[in-house]
N, CA, C and O of each residue as an XYZ file, in Angstrom:
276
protein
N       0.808     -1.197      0.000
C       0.000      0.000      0.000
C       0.842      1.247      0.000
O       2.041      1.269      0.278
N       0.154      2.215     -0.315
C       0.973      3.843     -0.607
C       0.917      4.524      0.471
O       1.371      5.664      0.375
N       0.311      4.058      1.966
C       0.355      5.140      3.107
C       1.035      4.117      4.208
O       1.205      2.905      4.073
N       1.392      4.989      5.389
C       2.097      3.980      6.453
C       1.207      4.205      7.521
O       1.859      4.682      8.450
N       0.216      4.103      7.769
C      -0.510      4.243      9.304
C      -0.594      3.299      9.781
O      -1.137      3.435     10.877
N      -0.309      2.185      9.537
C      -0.385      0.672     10.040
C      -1.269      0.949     11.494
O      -0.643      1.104     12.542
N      -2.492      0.990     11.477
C      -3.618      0.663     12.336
C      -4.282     -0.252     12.071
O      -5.249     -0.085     11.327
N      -4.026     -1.314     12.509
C      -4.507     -2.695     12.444
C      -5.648     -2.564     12.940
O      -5.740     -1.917     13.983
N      -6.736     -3.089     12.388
C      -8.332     -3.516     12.936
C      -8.489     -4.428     12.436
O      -9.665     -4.590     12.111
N      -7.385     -5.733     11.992
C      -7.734     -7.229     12.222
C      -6.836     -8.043     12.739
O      -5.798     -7.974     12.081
N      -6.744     -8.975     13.847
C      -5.849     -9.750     13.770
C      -6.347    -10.988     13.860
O      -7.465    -11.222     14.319
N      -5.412    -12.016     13.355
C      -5.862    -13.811     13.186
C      -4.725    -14.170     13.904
O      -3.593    -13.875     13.522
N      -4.991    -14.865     15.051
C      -3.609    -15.778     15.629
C      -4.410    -17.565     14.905
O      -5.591    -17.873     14.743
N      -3.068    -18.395     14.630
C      -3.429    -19.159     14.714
C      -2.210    -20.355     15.337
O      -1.046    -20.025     15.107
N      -2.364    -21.393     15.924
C      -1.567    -21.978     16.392
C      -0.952    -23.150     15.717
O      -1.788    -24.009     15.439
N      -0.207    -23.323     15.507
C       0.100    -24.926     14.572
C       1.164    -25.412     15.602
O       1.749    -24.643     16.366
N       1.314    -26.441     15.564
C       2.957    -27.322     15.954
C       3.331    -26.294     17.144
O       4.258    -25.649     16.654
N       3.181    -25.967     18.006
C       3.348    -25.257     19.129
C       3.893    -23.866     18.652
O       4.696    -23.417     19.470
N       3.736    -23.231     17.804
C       3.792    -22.102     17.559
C       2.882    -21.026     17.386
O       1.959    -21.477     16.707
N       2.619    -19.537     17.720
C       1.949    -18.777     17.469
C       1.669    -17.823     16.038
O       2.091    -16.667     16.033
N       1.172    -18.195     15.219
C       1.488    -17.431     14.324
C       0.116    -15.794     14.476
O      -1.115    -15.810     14.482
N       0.904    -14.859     14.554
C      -0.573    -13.831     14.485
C      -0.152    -13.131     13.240
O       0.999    -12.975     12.831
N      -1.387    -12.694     12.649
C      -1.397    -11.958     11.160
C      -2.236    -10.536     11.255
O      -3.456    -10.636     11.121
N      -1.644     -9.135     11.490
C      -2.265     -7.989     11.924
C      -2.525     -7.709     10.558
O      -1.845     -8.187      9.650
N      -3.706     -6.777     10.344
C      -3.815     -6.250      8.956
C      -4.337     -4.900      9.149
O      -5.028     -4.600     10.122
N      -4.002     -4.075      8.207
C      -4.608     -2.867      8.330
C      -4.781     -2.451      6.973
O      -3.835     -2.052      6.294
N      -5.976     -2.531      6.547
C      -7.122     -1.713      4.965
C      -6.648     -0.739      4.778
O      -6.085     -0.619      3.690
N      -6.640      0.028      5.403
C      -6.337      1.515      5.411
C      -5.353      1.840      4.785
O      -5.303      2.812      4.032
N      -4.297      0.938      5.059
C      -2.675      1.193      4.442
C      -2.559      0.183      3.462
O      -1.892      0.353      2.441
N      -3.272     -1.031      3.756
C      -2.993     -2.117      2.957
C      -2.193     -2.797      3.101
O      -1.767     -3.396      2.113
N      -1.566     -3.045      4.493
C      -0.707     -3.901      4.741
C      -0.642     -4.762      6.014
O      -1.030     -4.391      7.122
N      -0.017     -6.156      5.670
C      -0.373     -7.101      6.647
C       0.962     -7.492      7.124
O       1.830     -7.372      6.259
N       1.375     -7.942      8.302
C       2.204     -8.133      9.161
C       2.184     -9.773      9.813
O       1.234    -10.450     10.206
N       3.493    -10.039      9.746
C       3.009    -11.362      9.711
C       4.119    -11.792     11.076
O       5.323    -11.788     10.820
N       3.698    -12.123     12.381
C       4.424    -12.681     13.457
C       4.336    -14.260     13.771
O       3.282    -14.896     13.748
N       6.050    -14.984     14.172
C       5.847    -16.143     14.745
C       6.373    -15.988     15.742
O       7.374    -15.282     15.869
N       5.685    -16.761     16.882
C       5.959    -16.382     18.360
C       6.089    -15.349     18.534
O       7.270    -15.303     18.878
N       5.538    -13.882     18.570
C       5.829    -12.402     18.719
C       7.040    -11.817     18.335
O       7.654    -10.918     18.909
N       7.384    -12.545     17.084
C       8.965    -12.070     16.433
C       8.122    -11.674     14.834
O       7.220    -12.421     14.455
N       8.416    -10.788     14.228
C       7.984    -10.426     12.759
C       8.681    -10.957     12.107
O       9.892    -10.735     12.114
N       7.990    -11.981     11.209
C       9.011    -13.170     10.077
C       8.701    -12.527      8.628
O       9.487    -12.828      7.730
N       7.464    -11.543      8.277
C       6.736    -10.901      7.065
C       6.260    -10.115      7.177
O       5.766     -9.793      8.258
N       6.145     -9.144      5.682
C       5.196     -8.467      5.426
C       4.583     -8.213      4.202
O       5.418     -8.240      3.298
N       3.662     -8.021      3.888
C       2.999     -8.223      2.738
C       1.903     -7.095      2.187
O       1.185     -6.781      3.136
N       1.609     -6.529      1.228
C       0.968     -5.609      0.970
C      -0.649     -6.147      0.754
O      -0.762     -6.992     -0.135
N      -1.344     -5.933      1.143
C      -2.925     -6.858      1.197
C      -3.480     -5.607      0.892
O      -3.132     -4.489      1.272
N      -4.681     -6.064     -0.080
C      -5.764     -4.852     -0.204
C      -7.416     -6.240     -0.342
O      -7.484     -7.434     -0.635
N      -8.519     -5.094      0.091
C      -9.631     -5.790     -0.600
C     -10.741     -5.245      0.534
O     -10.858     -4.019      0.550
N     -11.504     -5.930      1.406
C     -12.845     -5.777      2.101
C     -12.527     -5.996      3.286
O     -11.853     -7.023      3.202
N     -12.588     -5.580      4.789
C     -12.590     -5.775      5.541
C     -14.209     -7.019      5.680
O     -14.308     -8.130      6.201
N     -15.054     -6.299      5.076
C     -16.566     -6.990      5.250
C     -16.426     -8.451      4.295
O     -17.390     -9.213      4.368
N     -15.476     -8.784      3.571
C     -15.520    -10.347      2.909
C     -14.558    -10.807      3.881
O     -14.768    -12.009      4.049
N     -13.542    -10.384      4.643
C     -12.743    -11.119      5.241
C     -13.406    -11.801      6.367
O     -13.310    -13.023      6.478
N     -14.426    -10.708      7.658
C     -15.262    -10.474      8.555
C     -16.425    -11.796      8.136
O     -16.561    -12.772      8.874
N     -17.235    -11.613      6.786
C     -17.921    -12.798      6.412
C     -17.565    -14.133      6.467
O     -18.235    -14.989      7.045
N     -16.203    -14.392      5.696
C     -15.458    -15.770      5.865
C     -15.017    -16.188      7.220
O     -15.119    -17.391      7.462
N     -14.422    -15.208      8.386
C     -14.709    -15.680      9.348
C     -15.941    -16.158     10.164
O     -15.735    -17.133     10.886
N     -17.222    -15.612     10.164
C     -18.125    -15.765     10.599
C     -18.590    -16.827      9.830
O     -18.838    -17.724     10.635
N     -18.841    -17.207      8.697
C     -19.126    -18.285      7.906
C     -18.171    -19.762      8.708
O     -18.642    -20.897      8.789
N     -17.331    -19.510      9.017
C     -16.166    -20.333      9.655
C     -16.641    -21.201     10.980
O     -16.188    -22.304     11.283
N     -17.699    -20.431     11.735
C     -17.838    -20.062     12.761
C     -16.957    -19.431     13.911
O     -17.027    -19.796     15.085
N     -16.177    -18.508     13.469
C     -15.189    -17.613     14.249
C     -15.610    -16.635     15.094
O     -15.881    -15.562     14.555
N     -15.737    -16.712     16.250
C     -16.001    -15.075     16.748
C     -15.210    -14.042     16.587
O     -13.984    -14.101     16.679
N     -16.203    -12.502     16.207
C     -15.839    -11.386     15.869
C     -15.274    -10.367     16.465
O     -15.812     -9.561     15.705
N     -14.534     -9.557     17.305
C     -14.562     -9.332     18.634
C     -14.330     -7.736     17.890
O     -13.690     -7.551     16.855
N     -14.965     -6.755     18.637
C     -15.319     -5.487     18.355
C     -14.589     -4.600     18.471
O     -14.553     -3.655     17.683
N     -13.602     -4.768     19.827
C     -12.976     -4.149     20.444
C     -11.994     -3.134     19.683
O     -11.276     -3.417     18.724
N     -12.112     -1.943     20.291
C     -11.054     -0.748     19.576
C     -11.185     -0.447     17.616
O     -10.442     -0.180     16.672
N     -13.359     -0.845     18.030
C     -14.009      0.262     16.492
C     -13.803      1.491     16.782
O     -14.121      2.375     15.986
């Protein structure tokens, strides 16, 4: 993405093989951040819908958690 505000209003942890992986994203800037065990291994430029990402989780059955709209 073309701006740097990196204000994340999504994150996905997920756990595999005893590791943490969390994935912060922020629309706004378009960019996603990618941590294993709270160390940054990536980053990646992401664009698209907060509301298709939000759907596929809930379709998932994932809870949504609101906190810091």
């Amino acid at each position: 993405g073309g701006l740097a505000c990196f204000e994340p209003r999504h994150g996905l942890r997920i756990t595999s093989e005893g590791h943490k992986y969390d994935f912060l994203l922020c629309y706004h800037c378009e960019n996603l951040f990618v941590f294993r065990d709270g160390k940054g291994i990536g980053s990646l430029s992401a664009a698209g819908s907060p509301d298709v990402l939000n759907s596929l989780l809930t379709k998932a059955g994932i809870t949504l958690s609101h906190t810091g709209d």
